[in-house]
Backbone bond lengths (Angstrom), bond angles and torsions (degrees), N, CA, C in turn:
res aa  C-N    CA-C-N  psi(-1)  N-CA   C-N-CA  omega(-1)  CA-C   N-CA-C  phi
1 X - - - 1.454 - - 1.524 108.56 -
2 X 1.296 112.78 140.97 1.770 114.77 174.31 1.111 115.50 -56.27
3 X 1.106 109.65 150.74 1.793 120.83 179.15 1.781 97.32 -101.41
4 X 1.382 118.31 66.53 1.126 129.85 156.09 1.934 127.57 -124.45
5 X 1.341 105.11 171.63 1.238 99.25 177.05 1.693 126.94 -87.74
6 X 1.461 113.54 45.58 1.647 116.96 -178.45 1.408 90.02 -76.11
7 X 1.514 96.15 159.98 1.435 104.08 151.94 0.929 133.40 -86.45
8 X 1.756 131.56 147.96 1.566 116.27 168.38 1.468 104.23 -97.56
9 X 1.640 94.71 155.43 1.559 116.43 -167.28 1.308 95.47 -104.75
10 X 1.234 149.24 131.60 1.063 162.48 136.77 1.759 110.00 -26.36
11 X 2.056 118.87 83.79 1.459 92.54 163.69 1.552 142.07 -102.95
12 X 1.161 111.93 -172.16 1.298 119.07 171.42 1.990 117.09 -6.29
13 X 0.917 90.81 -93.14 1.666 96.47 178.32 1.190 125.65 -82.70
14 X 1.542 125.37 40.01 1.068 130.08 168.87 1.811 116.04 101.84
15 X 1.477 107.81 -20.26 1.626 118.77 -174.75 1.401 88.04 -59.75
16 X 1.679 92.48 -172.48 1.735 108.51 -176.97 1.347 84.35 -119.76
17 X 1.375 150.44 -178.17 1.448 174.05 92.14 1.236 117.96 -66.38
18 X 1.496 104.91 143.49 1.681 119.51 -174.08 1.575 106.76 -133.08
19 X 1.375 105.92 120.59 1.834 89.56 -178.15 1.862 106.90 -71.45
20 X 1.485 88.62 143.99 1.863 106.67 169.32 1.400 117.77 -32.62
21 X 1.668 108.13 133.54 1.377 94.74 158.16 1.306 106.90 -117.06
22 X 2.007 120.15 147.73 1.461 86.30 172.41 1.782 127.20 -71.82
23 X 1.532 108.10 154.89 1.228 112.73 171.69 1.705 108.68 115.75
24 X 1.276 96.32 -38.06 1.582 97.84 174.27 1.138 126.41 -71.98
25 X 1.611 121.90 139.93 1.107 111.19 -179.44 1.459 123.72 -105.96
26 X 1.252 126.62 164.11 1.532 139.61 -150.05 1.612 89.03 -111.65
27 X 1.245 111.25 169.55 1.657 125.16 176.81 1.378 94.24 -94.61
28 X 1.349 157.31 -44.30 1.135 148.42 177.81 1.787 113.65 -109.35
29 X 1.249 102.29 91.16 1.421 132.03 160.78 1.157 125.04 -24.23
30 X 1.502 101.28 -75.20 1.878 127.10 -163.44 1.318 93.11 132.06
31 X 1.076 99.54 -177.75 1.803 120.37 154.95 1.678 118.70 -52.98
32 X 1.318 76.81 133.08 1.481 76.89 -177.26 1.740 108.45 -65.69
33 X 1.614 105.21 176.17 1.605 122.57 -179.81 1.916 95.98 -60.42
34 X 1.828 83.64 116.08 1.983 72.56 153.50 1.799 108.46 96.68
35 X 1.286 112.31 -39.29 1.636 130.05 159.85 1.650 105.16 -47.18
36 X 1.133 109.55 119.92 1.391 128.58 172.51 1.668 121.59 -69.28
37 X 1.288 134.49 149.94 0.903 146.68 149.15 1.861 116.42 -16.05
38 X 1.328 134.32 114.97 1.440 115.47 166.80 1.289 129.41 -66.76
39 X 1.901 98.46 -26.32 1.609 107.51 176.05 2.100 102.24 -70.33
40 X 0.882 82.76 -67.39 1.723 99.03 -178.94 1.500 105.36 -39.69
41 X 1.169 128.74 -49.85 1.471 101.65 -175.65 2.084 104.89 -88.90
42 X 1.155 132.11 -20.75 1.475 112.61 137.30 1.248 141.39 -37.96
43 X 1.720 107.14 -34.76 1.230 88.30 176.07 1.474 127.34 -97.27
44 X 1.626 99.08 -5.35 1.517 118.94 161.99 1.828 111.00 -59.23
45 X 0.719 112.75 -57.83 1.427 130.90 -173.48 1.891 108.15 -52.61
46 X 1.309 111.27 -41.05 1.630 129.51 155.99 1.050 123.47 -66.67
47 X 1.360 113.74 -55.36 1.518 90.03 169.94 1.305 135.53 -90.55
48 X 1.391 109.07 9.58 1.491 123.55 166.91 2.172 107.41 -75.60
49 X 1.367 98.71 -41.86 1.544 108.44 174.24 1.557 114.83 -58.76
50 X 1.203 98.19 -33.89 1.662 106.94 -173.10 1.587 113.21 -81.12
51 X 1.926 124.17 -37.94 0.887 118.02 -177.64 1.802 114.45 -77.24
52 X 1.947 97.04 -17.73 1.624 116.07 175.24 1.540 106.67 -37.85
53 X 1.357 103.81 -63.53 1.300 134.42 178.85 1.551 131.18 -44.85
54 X 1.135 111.70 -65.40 1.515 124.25 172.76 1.507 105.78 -62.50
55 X 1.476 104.12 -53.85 1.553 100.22 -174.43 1.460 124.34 68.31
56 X 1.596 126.28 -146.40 1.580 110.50 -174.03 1.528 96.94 -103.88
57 X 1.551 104.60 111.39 1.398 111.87 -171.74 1.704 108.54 -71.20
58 X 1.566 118.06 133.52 1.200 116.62 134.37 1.247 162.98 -41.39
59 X 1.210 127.17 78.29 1.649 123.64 -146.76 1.446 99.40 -104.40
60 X 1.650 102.41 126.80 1.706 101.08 169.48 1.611 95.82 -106.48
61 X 1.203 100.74 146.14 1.417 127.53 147.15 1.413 157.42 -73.88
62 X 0.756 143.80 123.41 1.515 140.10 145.45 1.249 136.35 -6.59
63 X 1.659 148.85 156.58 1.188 136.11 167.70 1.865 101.92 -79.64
64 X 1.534 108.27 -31.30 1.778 126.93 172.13 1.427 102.74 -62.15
65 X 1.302 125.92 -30.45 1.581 114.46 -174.80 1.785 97.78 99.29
66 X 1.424 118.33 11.75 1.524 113.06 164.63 1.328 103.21 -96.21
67 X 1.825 92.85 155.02 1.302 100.41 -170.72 1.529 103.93 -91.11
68 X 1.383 113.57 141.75 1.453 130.66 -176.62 1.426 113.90 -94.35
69 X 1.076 139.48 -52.94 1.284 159.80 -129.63 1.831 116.75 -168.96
70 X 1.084 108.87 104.94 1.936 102.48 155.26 1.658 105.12 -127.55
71 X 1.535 87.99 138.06 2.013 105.75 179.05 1.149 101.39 -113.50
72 X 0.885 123.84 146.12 1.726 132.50 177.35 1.688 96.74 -84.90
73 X 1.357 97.45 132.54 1.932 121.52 -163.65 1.201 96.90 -116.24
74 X 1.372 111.20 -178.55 1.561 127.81 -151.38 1.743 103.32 -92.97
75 X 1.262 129.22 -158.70 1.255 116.83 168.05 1.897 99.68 97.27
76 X 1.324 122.83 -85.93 1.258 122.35 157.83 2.459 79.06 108.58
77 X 0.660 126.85 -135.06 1.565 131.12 -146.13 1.662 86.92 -99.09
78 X 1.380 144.26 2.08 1.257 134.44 160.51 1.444 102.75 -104.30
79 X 1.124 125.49 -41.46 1.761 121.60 176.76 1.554 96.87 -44.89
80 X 1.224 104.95 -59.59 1.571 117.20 -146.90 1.924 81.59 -53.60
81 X 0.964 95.78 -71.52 1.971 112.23 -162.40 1.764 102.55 -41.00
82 X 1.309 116.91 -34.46 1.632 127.96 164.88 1.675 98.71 -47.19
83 X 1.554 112.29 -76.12 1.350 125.45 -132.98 1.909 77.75 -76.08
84 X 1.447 123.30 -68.87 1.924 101.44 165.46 1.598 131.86 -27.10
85 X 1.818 106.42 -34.25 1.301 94.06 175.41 1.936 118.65 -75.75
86 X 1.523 90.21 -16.28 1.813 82.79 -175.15 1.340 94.67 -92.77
87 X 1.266 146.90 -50.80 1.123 150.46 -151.94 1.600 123.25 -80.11
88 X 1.432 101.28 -18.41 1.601 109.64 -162.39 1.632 103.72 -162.21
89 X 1.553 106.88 63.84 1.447 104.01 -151.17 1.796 91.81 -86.34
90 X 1.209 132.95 -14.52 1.394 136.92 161.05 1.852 108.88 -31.44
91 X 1.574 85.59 -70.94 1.640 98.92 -169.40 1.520 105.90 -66.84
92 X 1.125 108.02 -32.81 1.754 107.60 175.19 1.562 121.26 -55.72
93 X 1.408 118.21 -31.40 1.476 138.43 177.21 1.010 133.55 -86.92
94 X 1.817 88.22 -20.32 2.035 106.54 153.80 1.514 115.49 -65.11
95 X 1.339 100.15 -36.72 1.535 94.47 -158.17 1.744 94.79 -105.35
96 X 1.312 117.37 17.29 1.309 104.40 177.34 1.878 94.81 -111.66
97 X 1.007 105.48 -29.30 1.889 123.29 156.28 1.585 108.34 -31.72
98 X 1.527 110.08 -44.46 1.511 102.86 -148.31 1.709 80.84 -114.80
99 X 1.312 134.18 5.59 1.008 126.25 -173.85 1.922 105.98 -99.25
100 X 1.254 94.53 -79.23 1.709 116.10 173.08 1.324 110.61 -14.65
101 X 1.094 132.04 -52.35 1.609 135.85 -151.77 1.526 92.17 -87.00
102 X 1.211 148.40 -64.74 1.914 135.20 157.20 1.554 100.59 -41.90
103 X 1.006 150.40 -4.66 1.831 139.90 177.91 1.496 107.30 -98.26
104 X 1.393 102.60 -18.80 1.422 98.88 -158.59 1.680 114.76 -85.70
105 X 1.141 151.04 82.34 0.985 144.79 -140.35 2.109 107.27 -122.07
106 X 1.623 105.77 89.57 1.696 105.72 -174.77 1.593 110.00 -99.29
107 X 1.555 88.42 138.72 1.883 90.43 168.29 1.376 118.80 -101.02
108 X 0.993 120.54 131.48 1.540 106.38 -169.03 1.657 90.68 -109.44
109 X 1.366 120.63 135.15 1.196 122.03 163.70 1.751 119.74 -123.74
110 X 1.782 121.25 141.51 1.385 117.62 -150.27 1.508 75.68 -96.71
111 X 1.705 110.62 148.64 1.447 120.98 159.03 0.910 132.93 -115.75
C-alpha cells in the first residue's frame, strides 16, 4: 500500500479500499495486450469444426430447381470454403475481409 495520505474506505467484506491514482498499477489488470476473447476464440474453433465436417456439400435438386437433398461431401474445411466461395461469394469476402488484414505482413525498406 502507498505511503500516502488517501483515505481508506471501509469494503464490502471486511477489506480496506484506497481511491485510484492515475498511473498505478493494480494486481488485476485485465487481459493482457493482444490475448483474445475466450468466447471468440470458441467460437472460432466451432465453426472451423463444423465447416471441417460438412465440407463441400452435395446438393440434389429438383426438376423446379428446389433443393431436395444435401449430403455432406468430401473436402472437409477447404471443400466447404470452395463450395461458399462459388455459392455465397458475399459471405466468402466477409470472412476473407476479416481474415487478410492479420495475413498481411509488409516490409518497408528506406533506400
Amino acid at each position: 500500500m502507498p505511503d500516502d495520505d488517501r483515505p481508506e474506505i471501509p469494503g464490502r467484506n471486511g477489506g480496506v479500499l484506497t481511491p485510484f491514482v492515475p498511473g498505478e498499477l493494480r494486481p488485476t489488470q485485465g487481459r493482457p495486450p493482444g490475448a483474445t476473447n475466450k468466447i471468440t476464440r470458441i467460437l472460432k474453433e466451432a465453426i472451423l469444426q463444423a465447416a471441417g465436417t460438412v465440407g463441400k456439400p452435395r446438393i440434389k435438386r429438383g426438376a423446379d430447381g428446389r433443393i431436395l437433398k444435401i449430403e455432406r461431401g468430401p473436402g472437409g474445411l477447404d471443400g466447404y470454403l470452395e463450395h461458399l466461395a462459388m455459392n455465397e461469394p458475399r459471405a466468402f469476402c466477409g470472412l476473407l475481409a476479416r481474415i487478410l488484414p492479420v495475413n498481411i505482413r509488409a516490409e518497408v525498406t528506406d533506400k
